[in-house]
C-alpha positions as CSV (number, residue, x, y, z in Angstrom):
1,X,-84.1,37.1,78.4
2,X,-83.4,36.1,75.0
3,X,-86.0,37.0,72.2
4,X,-86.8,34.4,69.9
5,X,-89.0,36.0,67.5
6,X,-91.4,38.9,67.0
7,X,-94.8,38.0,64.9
8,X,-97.8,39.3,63.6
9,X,-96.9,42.6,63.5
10,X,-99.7,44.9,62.1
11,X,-99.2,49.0,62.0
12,X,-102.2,50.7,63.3
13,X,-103.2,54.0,61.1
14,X,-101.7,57.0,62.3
15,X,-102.1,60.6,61.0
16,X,-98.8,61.6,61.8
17,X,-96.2,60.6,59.3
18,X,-93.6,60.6,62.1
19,X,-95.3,58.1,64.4
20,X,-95.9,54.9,63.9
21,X,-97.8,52.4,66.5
22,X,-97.7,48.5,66.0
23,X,-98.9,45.8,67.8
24,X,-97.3,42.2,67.5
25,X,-96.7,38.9,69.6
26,X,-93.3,38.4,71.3
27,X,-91.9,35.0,71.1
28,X,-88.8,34.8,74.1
29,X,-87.3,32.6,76.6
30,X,-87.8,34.2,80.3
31,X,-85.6,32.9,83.3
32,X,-85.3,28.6,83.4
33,X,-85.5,29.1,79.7
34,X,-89.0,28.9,79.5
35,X,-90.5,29.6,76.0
36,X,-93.1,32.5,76.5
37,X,-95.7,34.5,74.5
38,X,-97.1,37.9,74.8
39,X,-98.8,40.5,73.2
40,X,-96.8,44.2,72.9
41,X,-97.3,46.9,71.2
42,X,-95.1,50.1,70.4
43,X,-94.4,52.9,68.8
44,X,-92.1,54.4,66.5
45,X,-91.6,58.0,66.4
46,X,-89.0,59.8,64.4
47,X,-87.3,63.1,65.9
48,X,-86.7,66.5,63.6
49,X,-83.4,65.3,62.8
50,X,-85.2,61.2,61.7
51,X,-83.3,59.9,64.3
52,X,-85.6,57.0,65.6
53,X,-87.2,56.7,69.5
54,X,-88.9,53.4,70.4
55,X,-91.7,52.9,73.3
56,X,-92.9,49.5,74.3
57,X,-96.0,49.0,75.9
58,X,-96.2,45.5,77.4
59,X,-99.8,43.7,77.8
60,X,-99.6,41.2,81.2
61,X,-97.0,40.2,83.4
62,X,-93.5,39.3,81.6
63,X,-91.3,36.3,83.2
64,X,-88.3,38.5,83.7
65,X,-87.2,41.6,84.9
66,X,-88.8,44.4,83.6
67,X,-86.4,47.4,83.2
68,X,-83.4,44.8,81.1
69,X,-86.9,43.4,79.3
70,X,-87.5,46.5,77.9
71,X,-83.8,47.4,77.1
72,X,-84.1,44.4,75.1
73,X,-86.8,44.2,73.2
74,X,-86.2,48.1,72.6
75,X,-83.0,47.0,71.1
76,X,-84.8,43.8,69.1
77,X,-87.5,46.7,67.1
78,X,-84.4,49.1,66.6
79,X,-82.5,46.3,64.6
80,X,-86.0,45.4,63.1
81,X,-86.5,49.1,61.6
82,X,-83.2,49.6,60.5
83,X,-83.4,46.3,58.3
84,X,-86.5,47.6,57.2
85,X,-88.9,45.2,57.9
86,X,-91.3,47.6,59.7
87,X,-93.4,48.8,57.0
């Protein structure tokens, strides 16, 4: 799997000022290098210390495995919050 681009990303209201939910489409090339779409959504949720933990909630049926899938995009919203273009 190799993750192309993330779009549309809009953060949902939260009370909490440690969790943050988004939604967004996920632009990636599955097996065969198929060019896929799908919607995602996740959260964002800061421990005591501010030591980020991502959870990705996938909408359908990805073209790829699901456990690396995860591990990947997981990895893809960690570089997005630490370049700060999570707002």
């Amino acid at each position: 799997m190799k993750i192309l681009d993330m779009k549309d990303i809009v953060k949902k209201d939260s009370p909490l000022h440690y969790r943050n939910e988004y939604t967004a489409n996920l632009y990636y090339e599955g097996i065969g290098n198929s060019e896929f779409v799908r919607d995602i959504g996740f959260t964002v949720e800061r421990d005591p210390l501010g030591k980020p933990k991502v959870s990705v909630h996938l909408h359908g049926i990805l073209e790829y495995p699901l456990i690396p899938a995860k591990r990947k995009i997981t990895e893809y919203i960690m570089d997005l919050e630490k370049q700060g273009k999570l707002v």
